[in-house]
Residue, then its C-alpha position, 0 to 999 in steps of 0.5 A: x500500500x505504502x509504493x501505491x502511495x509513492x507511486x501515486x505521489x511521483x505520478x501526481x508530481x509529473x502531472x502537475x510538471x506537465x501542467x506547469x510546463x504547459x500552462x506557466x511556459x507560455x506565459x512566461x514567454x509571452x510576458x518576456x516577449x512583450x518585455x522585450x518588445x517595449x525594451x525594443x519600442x524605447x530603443x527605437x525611440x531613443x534613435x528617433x530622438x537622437x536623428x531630430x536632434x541631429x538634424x536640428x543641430x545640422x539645421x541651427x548650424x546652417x542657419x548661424x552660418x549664413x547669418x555669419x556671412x551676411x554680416 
């Protein structure tokens, strides 16, 4: 009676295993996924600000250029 109970007990442990593994897995991952979609997003963003800025510095220096040789 008592390797019924282990034997029962190892069984329900797999069980719960394969539960976990395809329950909690998905999960896991598509909260992963979406943690490194928004790291992605900011990063994108980040490169978005950084090329305004350096277009606005390329245009303020053509600007003061041109007021420099107009005087």
């Amino acid at each position: 009676m008592k390797e019924a109970k282990d034997v029962l007990r190892v069984v329900g442990m797999i069980l719960l295993g394969v539960f976990v593994f395809a329950v909690a897995a998905p999960l896991v991952l598509k909260v992963a996924g979406l943690t490194l979609g928004i790291i992605g997003l900011l990063i994108g963003v980040a490169v978005f600000l950084i090329k305004v800025a350096v277009v606005l510095a390329i245009g303020y220096l053509i600007l003061v250029g041109i007021r420099a040789l107009l005087r």
